[in-house]
Backbone as JSON Lines, residues from 0, in Angstrom:
{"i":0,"aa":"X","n":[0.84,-1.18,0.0],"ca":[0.0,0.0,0.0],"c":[0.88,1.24,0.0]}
{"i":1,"aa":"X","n":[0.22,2.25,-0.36],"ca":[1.16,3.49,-0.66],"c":[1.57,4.22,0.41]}
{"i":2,"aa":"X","n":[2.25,5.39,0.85],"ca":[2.28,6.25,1.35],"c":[1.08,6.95,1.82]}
{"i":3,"aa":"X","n":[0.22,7.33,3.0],"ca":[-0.88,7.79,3.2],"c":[-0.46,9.51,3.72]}
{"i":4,"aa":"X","n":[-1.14,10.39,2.31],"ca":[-0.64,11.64,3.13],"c":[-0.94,12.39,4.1]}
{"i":5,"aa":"X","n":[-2.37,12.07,4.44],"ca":[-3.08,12.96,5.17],"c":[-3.64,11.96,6.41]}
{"i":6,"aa":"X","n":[-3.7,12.9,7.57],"ca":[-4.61,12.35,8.75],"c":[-6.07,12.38,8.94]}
{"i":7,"aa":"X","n":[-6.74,10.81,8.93],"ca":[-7.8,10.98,8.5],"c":[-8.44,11.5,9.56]}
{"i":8,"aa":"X","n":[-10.12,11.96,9.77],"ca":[-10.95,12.45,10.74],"c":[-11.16,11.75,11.93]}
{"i":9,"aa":"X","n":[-10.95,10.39,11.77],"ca":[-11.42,9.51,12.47],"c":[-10.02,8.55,13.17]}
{"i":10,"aa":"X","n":[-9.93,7.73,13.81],"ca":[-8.93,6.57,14.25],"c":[-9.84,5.27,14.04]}
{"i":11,"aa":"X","n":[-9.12,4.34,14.41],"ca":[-9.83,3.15,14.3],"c":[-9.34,3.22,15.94]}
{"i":12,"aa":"X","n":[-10.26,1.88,16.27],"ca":[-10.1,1.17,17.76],"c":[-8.53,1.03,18.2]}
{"i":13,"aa":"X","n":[-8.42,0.32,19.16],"ca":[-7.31,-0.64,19.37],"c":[-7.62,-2.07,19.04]}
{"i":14,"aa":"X","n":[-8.95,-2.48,19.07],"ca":[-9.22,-3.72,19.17],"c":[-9.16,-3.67,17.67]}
{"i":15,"aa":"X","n":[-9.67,-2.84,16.78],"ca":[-9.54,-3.22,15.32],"c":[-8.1,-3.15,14.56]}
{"i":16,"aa":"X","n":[-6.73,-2.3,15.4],"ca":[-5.87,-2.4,15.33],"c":[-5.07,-3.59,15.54]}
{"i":17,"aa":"X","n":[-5.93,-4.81,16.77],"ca":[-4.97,-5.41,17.13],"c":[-5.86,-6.88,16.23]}
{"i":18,"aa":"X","n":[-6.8,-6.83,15.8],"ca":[-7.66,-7.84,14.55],"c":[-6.93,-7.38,13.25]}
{"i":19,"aa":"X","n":[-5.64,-6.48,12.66],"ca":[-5.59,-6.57,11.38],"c":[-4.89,-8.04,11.24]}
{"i":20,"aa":"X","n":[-4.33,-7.81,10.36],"ca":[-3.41,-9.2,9.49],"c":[-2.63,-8.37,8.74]}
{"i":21,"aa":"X","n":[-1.19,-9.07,8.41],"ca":[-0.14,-8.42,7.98],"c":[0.67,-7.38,8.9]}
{"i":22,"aa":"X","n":[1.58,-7.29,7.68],"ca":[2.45,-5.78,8.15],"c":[1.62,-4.46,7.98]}
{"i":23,"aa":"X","n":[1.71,-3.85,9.38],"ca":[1.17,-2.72,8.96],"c":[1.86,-1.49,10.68]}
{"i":24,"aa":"X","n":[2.21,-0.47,9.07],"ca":[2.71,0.87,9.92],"c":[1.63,1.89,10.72]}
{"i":25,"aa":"X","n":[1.94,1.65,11.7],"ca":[1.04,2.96,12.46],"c":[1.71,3.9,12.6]}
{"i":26,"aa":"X","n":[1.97,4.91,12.26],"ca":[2.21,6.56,12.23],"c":[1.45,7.47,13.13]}
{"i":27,"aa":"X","n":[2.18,7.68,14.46],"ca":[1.23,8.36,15.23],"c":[1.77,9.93,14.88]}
{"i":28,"aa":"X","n":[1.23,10.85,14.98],"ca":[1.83,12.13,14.89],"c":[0.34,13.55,14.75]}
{"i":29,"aa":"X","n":[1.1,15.04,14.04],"ca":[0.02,15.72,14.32],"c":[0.26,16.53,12.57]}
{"i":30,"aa":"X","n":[-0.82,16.76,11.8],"ca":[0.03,17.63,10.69],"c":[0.2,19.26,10.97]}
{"i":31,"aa":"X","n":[-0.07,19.61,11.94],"ca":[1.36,20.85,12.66],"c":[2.25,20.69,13.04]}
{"i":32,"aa":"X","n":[2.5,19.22,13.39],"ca":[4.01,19.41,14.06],"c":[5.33,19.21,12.9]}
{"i":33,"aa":"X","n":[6.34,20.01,13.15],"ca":[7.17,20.43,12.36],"c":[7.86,19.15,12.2]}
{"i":34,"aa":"X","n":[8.4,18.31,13.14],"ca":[8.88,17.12,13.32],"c":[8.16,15.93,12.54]}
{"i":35,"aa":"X","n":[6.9,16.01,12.3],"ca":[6.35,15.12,11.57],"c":[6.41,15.04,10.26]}
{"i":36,"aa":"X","n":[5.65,16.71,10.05],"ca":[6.31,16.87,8.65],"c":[8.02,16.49,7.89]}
{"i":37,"aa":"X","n":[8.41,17.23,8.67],"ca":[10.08,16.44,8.46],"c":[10.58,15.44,8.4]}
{"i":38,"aa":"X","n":[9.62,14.48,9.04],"ca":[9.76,12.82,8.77],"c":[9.0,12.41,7.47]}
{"i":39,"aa":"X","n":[8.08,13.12,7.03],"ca":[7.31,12.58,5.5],"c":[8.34,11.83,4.47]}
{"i":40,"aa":"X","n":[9.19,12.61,4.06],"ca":[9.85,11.99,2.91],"c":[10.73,10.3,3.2]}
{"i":41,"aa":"X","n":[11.57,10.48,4.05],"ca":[11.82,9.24,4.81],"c":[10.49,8.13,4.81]}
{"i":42,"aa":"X","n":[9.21,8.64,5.07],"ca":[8.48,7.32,5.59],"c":[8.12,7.2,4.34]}
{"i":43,"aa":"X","n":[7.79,8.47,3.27],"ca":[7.28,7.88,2.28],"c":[8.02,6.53,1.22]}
{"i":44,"aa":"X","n":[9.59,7.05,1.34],"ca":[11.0,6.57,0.85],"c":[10.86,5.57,1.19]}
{"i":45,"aa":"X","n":[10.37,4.75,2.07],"ca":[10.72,3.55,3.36],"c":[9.71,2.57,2.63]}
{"i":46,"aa":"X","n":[8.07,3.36,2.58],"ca":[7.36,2.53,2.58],"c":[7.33,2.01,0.59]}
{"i":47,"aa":"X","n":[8.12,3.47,-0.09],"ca":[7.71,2.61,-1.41],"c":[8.9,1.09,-1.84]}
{"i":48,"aa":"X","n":[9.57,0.98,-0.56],"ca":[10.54,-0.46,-0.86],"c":[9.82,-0.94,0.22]}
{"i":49,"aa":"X","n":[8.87,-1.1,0.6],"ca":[8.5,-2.02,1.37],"c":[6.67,-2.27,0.52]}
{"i":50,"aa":"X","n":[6.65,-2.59,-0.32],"ca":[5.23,-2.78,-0.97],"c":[4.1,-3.6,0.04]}
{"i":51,"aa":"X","n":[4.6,-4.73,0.75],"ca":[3.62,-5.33,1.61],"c":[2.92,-4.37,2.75]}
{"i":52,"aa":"X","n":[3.52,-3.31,3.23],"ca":[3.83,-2.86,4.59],"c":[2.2,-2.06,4.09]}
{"i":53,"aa":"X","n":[1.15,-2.05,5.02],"ca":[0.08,-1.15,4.95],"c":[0.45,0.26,5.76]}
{"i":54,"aa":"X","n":[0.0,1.53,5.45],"ca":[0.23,2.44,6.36],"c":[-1.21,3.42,6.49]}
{"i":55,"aa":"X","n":[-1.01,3.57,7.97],"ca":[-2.37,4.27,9.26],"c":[-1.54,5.36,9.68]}
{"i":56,"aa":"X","n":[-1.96,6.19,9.27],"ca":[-1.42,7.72,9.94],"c":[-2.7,7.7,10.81]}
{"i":57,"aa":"X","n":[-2.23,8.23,12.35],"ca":[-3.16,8.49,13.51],"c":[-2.99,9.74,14.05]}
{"i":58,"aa":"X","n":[-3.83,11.02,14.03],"ca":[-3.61,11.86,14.4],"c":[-3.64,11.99,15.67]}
{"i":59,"aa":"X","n":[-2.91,12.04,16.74],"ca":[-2.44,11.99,18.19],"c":[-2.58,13.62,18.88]}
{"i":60,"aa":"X","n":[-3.27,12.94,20.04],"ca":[-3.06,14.6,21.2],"c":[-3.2,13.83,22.16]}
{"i":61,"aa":"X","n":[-2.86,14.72,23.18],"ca":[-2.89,14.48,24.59],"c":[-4.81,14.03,24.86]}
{"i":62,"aa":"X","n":[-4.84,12.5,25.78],"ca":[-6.18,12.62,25.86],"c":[-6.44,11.45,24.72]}
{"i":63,"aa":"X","n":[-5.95,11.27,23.79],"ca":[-6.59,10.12,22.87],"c":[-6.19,8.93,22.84]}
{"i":64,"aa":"X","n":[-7.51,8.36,23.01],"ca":[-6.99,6.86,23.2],"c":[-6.44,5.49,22.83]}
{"i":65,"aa":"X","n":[-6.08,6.2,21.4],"ca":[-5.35,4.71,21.03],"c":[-4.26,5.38,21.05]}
{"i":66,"aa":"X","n":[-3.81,6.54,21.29],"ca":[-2.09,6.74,21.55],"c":[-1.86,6.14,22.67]}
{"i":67,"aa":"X","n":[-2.6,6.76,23.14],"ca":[-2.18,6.52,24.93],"c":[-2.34,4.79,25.47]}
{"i":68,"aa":"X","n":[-2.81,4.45,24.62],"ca":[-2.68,2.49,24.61],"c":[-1.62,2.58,24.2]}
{"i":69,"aa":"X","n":[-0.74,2.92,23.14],"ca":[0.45,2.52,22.66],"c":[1.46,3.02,23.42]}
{"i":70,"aa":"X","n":[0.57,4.02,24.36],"ca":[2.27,4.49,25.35],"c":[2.87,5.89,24.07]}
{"i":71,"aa":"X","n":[2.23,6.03,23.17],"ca":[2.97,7.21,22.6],"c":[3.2,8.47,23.46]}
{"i":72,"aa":"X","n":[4.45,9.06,23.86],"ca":[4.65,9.94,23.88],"c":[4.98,11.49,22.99]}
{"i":73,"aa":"X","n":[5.91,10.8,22.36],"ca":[6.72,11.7,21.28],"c":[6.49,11.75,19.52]}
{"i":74,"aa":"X","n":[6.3,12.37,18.95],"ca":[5.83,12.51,17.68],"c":[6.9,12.57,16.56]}
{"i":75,"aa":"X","n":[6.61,12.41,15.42],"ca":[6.4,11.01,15.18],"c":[6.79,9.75,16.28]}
{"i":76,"aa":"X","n":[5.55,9.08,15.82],"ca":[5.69,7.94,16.61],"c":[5.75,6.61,15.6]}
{"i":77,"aa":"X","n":[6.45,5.64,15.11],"ca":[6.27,4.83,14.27],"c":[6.07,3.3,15.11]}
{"i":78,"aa":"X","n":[4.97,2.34,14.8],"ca":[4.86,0.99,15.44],"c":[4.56,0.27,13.91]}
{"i":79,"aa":"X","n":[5.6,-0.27,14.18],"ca":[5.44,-1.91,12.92],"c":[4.07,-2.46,14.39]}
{"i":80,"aa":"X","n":[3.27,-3.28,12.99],"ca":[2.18,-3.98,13.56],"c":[2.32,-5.55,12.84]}
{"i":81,"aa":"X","n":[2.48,-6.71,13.31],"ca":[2.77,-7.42,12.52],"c":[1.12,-8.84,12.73]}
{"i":82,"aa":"X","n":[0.37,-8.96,11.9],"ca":[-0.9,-9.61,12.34],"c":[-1.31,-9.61,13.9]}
{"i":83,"aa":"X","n":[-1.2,-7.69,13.98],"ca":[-2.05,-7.17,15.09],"c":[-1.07,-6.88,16.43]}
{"i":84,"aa":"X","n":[0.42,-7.19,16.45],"ca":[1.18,-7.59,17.58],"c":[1.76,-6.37,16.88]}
{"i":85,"aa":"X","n":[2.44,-5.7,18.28],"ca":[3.76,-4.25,17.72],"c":[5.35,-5.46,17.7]}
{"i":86,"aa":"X","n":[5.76,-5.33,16.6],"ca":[7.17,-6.12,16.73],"c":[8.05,-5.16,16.55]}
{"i":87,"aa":"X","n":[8.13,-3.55,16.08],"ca":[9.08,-2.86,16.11],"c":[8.63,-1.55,16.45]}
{"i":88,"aa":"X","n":[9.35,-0.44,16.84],"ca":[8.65,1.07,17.03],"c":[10.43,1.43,17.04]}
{"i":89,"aa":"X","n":[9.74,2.97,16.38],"ca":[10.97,4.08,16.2],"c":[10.29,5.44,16.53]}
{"i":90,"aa":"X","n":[11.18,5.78,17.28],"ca":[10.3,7.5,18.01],"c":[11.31,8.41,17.48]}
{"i":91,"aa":"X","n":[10.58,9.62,16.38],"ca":[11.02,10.83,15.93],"c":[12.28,10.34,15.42]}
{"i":92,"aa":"X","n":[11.85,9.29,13.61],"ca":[12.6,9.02,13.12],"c":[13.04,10.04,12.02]}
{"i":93,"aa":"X","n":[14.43,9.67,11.95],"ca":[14.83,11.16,10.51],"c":[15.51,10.26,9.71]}
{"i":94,"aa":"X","n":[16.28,9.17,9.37],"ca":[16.58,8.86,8.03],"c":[15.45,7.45,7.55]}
{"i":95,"aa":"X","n":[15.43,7.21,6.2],"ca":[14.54,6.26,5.72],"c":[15.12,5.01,6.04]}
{"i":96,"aa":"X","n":[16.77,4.95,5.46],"ca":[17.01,3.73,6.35],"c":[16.35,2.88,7.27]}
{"i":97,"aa":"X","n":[16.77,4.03,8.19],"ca":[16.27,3.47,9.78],"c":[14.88,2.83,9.44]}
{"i":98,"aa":"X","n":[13.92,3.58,8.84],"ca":[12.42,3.1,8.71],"c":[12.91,1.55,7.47]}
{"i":99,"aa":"X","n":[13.51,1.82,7.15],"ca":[13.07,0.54,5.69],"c":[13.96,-0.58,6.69]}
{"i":100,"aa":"X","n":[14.76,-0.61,7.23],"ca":[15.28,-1.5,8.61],"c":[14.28,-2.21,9.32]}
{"i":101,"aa":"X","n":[13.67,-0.82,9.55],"ca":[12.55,-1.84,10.88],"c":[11.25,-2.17,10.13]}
{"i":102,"aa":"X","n":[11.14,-1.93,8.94],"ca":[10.05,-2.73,8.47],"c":[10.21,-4.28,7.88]}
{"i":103,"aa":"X","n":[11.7,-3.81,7.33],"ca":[12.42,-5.59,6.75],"c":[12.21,-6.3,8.16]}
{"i":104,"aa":"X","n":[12.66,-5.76,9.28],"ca":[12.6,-6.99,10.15],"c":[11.38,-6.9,10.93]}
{"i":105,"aa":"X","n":[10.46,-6.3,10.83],"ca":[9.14,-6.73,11.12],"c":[8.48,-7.6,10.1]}
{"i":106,"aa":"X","n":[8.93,-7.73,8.61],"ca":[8.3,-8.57,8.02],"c":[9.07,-9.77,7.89]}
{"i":107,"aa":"X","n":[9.84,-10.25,8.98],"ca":[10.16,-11.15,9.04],"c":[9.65,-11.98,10.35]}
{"i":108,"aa":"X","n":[9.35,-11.18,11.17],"ca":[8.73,-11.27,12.42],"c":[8.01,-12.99,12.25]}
């Protein structure tokens, strides 16, 4: 799946987070924060060599509850999801590397 640019209106559950199947990126973050934006190109970079990898941008604040299940603090927040289980996370990542790293070895998970 592609690069997702925008944060949608809504979140999904945790429980429907933790029922997917496959690899899939959760992107916690805010589109004001400067730090997030600055991570775009990297995740986008990451995810077009990783074709399996699904990606969920979650728009995060203080108070919401599927961050605060994941323990997110810091923005960007990245969690490999691997058929519903977190097998990798990277907080306020800046090169793609790093992201195309932890998705190879979450899809090995």
């Amino acid at each position: 799946m592609a690069f997702v640019q925008s944060y949608p209106p809504t979140e999904p559950t945790r429980a429907e987070l933790d029922r997917t199947q496959g690899l899939l990126l959760v992107e916690f973050g805010a589109s004001w924060c400067g730090i997030c934006q600055a991570a775009q190109p990297a995740i986008a970079g990451a995810l077009g060599e990783h074709a399996a990898a699904r990606h969920l941008k979650v728009g995060d604040a203080s108070g919401k509850p599927l961050g605060r299940s994941f323990r997110v603090k810091l923005w960007p927040t990245l969690i490999a999801l691997r058929d519903g289980r977190e097998v990798a996370r990277l907080v306020r990542p800046t090169r793609q590397e790093d992201i195309a790293a932890m998705l190879a070895s979450a899809a090995r998970v």
